[in-house]
Each structure stands twice: as structure tokens, then as C-alpha cells.
GUMAR-706841 format. One record per atom (N, C-alpha, C, CB): residue number from 1; residue in one letter; x, y, z. Coordinates in pm, 1 decimal. Glycine has a CB too. Example, Ala and Ser with C-alpha at 12.3 -4.5 7.8 and 13.67 -1.06 7.14 Angstrom:
KETOR     i   aa         xx         yy         zz
KETOR     1    a     1319.0     -569.0      780.0
KETOR     1    a     1230.0     -450.0      780.0
KETOR     1    a     1320.0     -330.0      780.0
KETOR     1    a     1130.8     -447.3      904.6
KETOR     2    s     1285.0     -225.0      708.0
KETOR     2    s     1367.0     -106.0      714.0
KETOR     2    s     1290.0        3.0      787.0
KETOR     2    s     1408.4      -59.8      572.5
This chain:
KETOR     i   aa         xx         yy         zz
KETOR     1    x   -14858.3     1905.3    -3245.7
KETOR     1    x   -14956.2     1854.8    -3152.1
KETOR     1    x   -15022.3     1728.6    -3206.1
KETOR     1    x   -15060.8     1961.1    -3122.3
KETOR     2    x   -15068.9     1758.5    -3340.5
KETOR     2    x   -15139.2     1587.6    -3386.4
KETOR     2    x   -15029.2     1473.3    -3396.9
KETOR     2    x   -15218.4     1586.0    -3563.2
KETOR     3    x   -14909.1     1502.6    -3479.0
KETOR     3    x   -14860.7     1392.1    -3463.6
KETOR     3    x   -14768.4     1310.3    -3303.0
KETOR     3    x   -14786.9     1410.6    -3578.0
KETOR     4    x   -14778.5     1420.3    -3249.8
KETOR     4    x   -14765.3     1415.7    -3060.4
KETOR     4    x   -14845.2     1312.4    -2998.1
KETOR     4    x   -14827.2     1562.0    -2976.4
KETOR     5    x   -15025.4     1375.1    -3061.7
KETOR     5    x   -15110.9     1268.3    -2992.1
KETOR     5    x   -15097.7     1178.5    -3031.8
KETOR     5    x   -15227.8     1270.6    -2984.1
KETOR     6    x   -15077.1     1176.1    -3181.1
KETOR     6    x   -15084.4     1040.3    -3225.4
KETOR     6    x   -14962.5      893.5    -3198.7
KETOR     6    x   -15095.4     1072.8    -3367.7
KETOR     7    x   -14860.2      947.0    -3154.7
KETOR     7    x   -14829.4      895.4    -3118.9
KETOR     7    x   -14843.4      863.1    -2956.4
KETOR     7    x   -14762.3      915.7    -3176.5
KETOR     8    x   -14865.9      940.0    -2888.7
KETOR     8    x   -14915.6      886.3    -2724.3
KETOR     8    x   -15034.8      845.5    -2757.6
KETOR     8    x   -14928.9     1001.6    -2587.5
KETOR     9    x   -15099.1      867.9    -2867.4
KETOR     9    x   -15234.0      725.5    -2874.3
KETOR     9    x   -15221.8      601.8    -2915.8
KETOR     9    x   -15346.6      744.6    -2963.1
KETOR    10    x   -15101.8      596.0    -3027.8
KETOR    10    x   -15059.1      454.1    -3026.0
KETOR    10    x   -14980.5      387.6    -2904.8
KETOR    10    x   -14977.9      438.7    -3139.0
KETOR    11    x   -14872.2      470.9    -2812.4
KETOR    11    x   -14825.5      433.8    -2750.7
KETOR    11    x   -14677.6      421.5    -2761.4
KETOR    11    x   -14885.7      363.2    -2738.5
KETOR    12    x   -14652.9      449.8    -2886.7
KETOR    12    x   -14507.9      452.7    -2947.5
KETOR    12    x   -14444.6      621.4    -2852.6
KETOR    12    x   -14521.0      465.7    -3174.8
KETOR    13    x   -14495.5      697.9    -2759.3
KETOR    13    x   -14446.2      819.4    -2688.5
KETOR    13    x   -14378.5      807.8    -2633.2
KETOR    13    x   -14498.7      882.7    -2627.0
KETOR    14    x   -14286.5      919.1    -2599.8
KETOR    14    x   -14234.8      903.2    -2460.4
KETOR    14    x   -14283.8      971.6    -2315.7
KETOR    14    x   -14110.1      940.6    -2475.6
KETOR    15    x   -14248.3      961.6    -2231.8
KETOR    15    x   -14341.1     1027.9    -2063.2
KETOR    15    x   -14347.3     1158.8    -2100.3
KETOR    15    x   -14247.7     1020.9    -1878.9
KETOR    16    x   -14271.3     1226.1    -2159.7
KETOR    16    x   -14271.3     1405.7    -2191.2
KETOR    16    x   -14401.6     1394.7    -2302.6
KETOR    16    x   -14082.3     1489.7    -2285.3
KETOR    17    x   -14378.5     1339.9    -2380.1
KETOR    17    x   -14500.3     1321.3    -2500.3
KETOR    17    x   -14630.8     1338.3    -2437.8
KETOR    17    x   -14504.0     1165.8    -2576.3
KETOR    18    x   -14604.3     1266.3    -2316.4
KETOR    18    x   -14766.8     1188.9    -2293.5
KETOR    18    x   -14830.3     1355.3    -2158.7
KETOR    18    x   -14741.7      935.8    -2167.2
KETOR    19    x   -14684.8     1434.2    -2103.6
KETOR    19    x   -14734.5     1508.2    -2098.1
KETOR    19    x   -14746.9     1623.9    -2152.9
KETOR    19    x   -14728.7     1503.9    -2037.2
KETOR    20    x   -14714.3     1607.8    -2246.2
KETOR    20    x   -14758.6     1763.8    -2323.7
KETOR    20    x   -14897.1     1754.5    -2381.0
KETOR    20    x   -14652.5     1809.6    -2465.0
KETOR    21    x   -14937.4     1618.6    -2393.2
KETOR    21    x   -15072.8     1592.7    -2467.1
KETOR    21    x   -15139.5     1588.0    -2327.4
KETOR    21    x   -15090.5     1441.6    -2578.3
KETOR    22    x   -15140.5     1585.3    -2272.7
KETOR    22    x   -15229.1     1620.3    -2157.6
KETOR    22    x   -15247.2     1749.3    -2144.5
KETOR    22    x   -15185.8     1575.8    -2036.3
KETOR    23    x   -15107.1     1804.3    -2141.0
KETOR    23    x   -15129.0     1986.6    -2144.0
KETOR    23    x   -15266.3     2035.4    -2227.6
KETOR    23    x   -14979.2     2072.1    -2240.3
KETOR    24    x   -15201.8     1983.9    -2366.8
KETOR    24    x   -15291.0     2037.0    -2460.6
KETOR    24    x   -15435.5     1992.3    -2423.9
KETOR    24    x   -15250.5     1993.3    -2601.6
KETOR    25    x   -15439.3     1879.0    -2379.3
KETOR    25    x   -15563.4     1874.8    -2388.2
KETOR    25    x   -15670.0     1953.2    -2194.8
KETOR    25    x   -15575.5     1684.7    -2438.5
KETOR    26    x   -15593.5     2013.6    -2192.4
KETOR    26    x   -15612.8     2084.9    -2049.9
KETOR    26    x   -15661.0     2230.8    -2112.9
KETOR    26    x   -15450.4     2093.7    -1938.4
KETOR    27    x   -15590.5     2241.2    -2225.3
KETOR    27    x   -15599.9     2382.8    -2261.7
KETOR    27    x   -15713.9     2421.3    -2351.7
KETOR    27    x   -15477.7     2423.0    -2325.7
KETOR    28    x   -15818.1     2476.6    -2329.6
KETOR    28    x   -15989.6     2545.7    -2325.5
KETOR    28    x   -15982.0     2534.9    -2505.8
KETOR    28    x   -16018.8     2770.7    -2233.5
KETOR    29    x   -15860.9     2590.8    -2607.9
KETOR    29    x   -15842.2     2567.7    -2735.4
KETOR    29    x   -15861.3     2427.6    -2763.7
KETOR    29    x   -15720.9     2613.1    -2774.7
KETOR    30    x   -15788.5     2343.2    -2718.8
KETOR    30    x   -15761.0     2195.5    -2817.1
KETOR    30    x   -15830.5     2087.4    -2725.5
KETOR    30    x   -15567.0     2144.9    -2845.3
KETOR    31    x   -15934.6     2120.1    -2578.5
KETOR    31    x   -15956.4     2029.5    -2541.4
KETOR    31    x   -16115.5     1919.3    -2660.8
KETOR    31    x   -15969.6     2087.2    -2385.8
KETOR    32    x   -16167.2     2055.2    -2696.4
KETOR    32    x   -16236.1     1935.8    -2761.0
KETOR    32    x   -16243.2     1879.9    -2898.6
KETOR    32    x   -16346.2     1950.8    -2740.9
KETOR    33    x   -16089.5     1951.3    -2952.8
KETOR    33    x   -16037.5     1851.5    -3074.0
KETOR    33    x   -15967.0     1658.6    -2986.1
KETOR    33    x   -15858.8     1975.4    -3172.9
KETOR    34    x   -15885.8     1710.5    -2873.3
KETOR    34    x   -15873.9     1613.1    -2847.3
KETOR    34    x   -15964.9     1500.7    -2778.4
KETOR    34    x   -15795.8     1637.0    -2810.4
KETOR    35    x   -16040.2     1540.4    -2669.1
KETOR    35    x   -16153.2     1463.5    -2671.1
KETOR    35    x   -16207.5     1407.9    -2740.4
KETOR    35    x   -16218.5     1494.9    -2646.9
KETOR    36    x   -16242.9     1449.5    -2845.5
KETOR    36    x   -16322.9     1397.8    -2994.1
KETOR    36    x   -16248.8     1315.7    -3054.0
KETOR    36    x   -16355.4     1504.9    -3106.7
KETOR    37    x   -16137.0     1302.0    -3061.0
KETOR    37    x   -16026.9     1197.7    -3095.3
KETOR    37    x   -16043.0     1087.1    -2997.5
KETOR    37    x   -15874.1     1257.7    -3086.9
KETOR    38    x   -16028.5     1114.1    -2869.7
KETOR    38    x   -16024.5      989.5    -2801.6
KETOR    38    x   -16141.7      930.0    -2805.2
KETOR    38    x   -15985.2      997.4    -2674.5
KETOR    39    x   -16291.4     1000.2    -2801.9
KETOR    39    x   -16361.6      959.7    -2795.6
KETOR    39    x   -16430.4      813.6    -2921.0
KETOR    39    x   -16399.2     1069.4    -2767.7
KETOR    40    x   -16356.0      876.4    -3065.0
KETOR    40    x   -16346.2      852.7    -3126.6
KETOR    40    x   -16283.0      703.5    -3151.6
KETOR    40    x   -16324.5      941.2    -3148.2
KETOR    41    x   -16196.3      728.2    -3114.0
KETOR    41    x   -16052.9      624.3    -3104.4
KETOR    41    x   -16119.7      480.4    -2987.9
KETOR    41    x   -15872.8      744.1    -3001.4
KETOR    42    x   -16142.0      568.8    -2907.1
KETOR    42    x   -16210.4      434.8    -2778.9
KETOR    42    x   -16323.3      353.2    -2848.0
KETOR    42    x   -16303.2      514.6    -2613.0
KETOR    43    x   -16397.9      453.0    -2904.7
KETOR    43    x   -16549.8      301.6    -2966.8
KETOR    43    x   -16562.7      282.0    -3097.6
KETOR    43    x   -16737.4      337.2    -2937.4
KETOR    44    x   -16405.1      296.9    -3152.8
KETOR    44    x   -16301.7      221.9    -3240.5
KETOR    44    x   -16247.4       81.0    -3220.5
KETOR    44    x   -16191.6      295.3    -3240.1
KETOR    45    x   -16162.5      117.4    -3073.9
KETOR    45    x   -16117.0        0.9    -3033.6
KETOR    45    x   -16225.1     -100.7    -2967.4
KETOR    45    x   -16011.6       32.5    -2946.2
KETOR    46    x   -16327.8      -65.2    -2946.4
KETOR    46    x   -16415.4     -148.0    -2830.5
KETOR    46    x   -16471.6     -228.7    -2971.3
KETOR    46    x   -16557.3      -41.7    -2702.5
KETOR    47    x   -16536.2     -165.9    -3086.8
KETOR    47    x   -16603.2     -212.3    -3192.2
KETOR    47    x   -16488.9     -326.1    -3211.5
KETOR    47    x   -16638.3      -99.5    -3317.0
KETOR    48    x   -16356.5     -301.9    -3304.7
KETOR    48    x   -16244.7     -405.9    -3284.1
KETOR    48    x   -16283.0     -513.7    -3217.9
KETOR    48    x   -16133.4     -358.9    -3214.8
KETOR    49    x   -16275.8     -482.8    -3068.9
KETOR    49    x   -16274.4     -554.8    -2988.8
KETOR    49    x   -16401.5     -655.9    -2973.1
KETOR    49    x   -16245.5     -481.5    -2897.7
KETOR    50    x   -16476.8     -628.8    -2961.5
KETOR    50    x   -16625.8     -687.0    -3013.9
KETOR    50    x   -16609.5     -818.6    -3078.1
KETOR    50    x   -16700.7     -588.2    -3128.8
KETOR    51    x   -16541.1     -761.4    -3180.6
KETOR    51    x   -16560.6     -849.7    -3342.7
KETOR    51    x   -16427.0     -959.9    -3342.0
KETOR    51    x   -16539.3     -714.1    -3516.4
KETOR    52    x   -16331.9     -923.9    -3273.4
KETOR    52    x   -16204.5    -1031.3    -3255.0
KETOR    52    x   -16218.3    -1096.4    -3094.3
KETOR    52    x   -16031.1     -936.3    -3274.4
KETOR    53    x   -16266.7    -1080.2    -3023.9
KETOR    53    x   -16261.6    -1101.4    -2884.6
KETOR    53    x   -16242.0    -1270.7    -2858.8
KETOR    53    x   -16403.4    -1037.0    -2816.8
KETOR    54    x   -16353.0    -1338.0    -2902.5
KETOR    54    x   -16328.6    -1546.1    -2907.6
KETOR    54    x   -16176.9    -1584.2    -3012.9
KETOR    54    x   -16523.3    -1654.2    -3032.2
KETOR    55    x   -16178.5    -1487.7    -3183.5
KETOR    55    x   -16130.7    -1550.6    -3292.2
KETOR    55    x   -16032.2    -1551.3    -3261.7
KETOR    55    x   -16145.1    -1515.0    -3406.3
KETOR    56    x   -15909.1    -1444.0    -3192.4
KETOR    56    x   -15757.6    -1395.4    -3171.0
KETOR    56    x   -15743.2    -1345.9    -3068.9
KETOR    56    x   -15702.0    -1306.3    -3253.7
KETOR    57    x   -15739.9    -1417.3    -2966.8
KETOR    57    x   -15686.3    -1345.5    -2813.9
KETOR    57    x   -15550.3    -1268.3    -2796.3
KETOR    57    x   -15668.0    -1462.2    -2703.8
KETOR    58    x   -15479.2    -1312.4    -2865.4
KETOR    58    x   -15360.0    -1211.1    -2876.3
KETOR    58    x   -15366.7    -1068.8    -2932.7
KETOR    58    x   -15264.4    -1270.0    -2954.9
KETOR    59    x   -15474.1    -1043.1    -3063.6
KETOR    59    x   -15510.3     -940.0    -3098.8
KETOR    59    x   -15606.6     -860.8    -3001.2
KETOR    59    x   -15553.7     -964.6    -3212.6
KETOR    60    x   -15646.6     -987.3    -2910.4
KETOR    60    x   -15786.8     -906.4    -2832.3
KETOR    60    x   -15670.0     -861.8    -2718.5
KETOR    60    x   -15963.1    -1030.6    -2757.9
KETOR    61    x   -15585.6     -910.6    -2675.5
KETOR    61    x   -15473.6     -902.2    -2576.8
KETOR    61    x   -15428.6     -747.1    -2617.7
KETOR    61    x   -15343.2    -1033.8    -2597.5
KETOR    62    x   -15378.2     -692.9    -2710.0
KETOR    62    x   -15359.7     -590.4    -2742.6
KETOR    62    x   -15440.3     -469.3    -2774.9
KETOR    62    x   -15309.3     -616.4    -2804.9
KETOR    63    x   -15571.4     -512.7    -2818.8
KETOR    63    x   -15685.4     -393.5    -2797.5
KETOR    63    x   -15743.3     -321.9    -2660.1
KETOR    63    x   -15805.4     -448.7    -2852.3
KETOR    64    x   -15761.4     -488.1    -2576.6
KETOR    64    x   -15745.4     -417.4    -2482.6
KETOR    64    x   -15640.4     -302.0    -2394.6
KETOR    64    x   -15766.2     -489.0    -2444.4
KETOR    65    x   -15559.8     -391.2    -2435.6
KETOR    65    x   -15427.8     -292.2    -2359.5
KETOR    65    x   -15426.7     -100.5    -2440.2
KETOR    65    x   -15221.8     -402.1    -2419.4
KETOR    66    x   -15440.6     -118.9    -2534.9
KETOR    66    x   -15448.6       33.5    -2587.4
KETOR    66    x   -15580.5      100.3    -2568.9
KETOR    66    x   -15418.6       42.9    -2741.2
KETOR    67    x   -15645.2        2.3    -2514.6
KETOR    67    x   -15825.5       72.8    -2471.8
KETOR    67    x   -15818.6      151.0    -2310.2
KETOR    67    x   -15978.4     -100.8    -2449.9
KETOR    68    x   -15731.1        9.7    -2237.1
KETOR    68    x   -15706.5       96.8    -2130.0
KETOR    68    x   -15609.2      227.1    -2137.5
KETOR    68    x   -15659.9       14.0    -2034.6
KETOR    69    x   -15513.7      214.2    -2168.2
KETOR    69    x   -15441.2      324.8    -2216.3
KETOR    69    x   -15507.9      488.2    -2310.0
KETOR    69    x   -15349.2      241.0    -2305.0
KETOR    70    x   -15612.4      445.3    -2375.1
KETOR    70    x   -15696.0      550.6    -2430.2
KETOR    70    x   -15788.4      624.0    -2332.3
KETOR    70    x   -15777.2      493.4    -2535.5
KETOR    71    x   -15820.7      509.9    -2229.9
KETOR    71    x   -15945.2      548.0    -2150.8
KETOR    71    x   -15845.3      684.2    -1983.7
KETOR    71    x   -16044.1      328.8    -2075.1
KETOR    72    x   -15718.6      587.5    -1972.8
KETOR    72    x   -15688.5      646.4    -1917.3
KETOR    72    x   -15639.5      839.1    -1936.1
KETOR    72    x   -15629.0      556.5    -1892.6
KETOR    73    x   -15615.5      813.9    -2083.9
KETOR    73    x   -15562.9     1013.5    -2104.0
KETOR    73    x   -15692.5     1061.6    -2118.5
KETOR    73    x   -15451.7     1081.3    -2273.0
KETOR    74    x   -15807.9      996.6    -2094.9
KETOR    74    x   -15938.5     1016.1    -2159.3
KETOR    74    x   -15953.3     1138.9    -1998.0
KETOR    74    x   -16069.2      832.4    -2191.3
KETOR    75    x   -15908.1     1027.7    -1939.2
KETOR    75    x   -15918.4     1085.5    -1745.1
KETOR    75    x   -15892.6     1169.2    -1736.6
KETOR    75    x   -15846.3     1043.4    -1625.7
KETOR    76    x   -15754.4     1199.0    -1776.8
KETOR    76    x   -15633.2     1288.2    -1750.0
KETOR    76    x   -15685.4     1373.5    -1733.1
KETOR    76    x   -15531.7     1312.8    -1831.4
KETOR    77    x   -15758.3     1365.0    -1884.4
KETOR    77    x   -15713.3     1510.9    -1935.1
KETOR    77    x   -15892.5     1595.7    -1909.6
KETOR    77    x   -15637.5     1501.6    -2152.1
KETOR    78    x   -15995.0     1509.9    -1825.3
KETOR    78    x   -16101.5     1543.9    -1782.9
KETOR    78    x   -16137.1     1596.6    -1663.4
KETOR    78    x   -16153.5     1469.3    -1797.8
KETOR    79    x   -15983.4     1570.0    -1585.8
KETOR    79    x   -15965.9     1616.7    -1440.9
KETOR    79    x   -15970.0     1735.3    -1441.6
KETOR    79    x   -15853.3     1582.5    -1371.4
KETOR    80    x   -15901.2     1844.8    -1524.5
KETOR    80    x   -15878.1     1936.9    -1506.3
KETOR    80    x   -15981.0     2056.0    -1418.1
KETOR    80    x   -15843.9     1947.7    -1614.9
């Protein structure tokens, strides 16, 4: 399961990956290890983001993109 998320949090997953980590994080056990990760992980990337945003747009080009991507399993997996 961790190295599962961890990779559908980098993005290196595949579509089955991304749903089994949704599963898990649906399931009453691991939802608020994973939450706490994303939560974690998101004002990670935003701090990042903060601090490179004018200096490296290409780096900021890519934080964002994995911020949206964080925010979105953030959804997912809150719908339940």
C-alpha cells in the first residue's frame, strides 16, 4: 500500500494503481494514514511552490502539475 501511494503520488502509477489507492483510502482503516499524507504532501508542494514560483517556471510548471494531481486523490478519496 505505501509504496502504491507513493508512487500514484509521484505520478510514476498506473490507472489500476491510482485505483487501488483510492480504495484504500475509502477504507475506515487507512483513510486517515492516507489523508495525512496528502495533506502533508499538498502544503509541501504549495511551500515549494511559494519559494520557486518568479526564479524557475519550469520547476514551478511541474509543482503545479503534481499539486493538482495531489489535490485531486485528495477529492477522490473524500467523496466517499
Amino acid at each position: 500500500m505505501i509504496e502504491k501511494s507513493r508512487q500514484v503520488f509521484e505520478g510514476t502509477a498506473s490507472a489500476t494503481d491510482l485505483e487501488q489507492v483510492i480504495d484504500f483510502g475509502r477504507n475506515t482503516r487507512y483513510y486517515p494514514i492516507l489523508r495525512g499524507w496528502l495533506v502533508q504532501e499538498i502544503e509541501n508542494i504549495r511551500s515549494q511552490l511559494h519559494s520557486v514560483s518568479s526564479d524557475d517556471p519550469e520547476m514551478a510548471a511541474g509543482l503545479k502539475e503534481k499539486l493538482v494531481r495531489l489535490e485531486k486523490i485528495l477529492r477522490l478519496i473524500d467523496l466517499e
